[in-house]
C-alpha positions, -999 to +999 in steps of 0.1 A: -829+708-472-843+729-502-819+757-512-788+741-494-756+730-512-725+712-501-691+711-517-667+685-508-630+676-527-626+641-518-591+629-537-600+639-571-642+648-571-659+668-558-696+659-542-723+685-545-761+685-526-782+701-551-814+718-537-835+699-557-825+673-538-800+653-562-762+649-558-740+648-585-702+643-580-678+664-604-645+657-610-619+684-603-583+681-618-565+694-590-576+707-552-553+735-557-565+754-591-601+754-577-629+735-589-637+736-630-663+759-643-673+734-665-695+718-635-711+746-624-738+757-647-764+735-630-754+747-595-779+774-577-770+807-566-757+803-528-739+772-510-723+762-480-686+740-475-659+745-461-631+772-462-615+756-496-607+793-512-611+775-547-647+779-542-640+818-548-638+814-585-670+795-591-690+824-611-722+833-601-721+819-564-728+832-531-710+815-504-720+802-467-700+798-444-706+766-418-706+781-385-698+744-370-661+748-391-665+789-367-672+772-335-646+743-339-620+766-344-626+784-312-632+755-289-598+744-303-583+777-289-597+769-252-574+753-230-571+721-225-588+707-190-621+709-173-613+742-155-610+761-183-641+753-204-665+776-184-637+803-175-654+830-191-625+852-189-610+830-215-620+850-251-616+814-268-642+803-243-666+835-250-662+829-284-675+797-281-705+814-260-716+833-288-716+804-316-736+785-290-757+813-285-763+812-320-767+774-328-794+775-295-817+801-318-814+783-347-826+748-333-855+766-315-863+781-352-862+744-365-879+727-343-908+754-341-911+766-374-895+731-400-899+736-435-913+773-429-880+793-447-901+826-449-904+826-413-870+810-405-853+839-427-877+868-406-868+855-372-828+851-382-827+885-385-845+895-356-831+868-330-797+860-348-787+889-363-786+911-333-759+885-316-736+884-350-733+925-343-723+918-311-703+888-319-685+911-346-677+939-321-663+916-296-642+900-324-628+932-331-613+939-300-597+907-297-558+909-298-547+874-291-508+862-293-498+859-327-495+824-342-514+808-311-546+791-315-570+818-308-554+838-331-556+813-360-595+811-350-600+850-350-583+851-386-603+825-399-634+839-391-628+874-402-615+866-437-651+849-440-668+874-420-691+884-454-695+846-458-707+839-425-737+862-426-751+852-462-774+826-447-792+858-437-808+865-470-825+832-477-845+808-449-831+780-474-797+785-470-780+760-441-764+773-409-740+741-411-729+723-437-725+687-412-756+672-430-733+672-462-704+661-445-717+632-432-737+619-459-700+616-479-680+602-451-685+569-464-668+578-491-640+599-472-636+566-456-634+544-480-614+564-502-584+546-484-590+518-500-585+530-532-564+561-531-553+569-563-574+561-597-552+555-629-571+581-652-594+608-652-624+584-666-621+564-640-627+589-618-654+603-637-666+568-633-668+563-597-686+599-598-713+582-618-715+551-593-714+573-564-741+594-576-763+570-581-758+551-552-759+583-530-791+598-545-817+570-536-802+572-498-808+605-499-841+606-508-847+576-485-850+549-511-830+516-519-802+523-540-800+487-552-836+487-560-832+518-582-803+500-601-819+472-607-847+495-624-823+515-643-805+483-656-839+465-664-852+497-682-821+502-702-814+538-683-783+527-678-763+514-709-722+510-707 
């Protein structure tokens, strides 16, 4: 999706979704220090991941917050059994309500209006925004037991209450960031099989392979036939 990034640190590189459609991987030292400025000159001005605070330093950027990493943190806070999911009394469970409420207006935005951003950013703020006031007032009032799950899930989503509403300001910008995270699970999974890498070029390396095997998928090519074009062609010279 145009306008839409994705940052992922998966054991030593970091995977980002352009929104001109390309994805490059960047290698990042260490998870903890944030990612290195030195990769982010190409990147454009707003993107989406998850709650990794290294993000924070990356100049120039505005950041989205994934309402899907919102919602799972309050479903996680609802009891456990079948009685409880639609016990409305249950904050956890209302706080679930409203991200629903939420993810229901943007599908019906998608499905009517795909590809339209102009007109997806224009009815977010009529439709969507009105529920995040709402959604933000009842957050307020919400004094769960410290340390229990609904309280981790009312922290988390007020330290990225700014965050959460960016998508606001741009029809491009992604509600969610699962698109992202499930293009790269491959390599998630796979990254088991070859935990650590003995240097940083050959981590650089794989972020080379991995780019340009995940780039034709993503665009809906076959990454083998593109390959075999940059190794006939001489694009690709080791």
């Amino acid at each position: 999706m145009p306008g839409f990034t994705g940052f992922f640190e998966i054991i030593g590189v970091v995977i980002t979704r352009f929104h001109s459609h390309r994805h490059r991987i960047f290698y990042s030292l260490r998870r903890i220090g944030g990612i290195r400025s030195s990769g982010t000159a190409v990147l454009p001005h707003k993107n989406i991941h998850d709650g990794y605070q290294g993000y924070n330093n990356l100049p120039g950027i505005r950041r989205c917050s994934c309402w899907a990493h919102i919602r799972r943190y309050f479903i996680d806070a609802v009891s456990k059994g079948k009685q409880y999911e639609y016990d409305y009394s249950q904050p956890a469970v209302q706080g679930v309500q409203y991200c629903n409420r939420l993810f229901a207006i943007e599908d019906s935005i998608n499905k009517k209006y795909p590809g339209d951003h102009e007109k997806r950013k224009q009815l977010r703020l009529e439709k969507e925004r009105p529920v995040l006031e709402a959604f933000w007032s009842w957050l307020d009032q919400q004094k769960p037991v410290q340390n229990t799950r609904m309280d981790k899930a009312v922290d988390y989503v007020l330290n990225r209450r700014d965050t959460a509403q960016t998508y606001l300001e741009d029809g491009r910008c992604s509600f969610i960031n699962n698109l992202s995270e499930n293009a790269i699970r491959p390599f998630a999974v796979g990254r088991k099989n070859w935990l650590f890498s003995n240097s940083v070029d050959g981590v650089n390396a794989s972020a080379v392979v991995y780019t340009m095997v995940g780039w034709p998928k993503h665009m809906g090519l076959i990454s083998t036939d593109i390959l075999n074009f940059c190794w006939s062609t001489g694009r690709i010279k080791i």
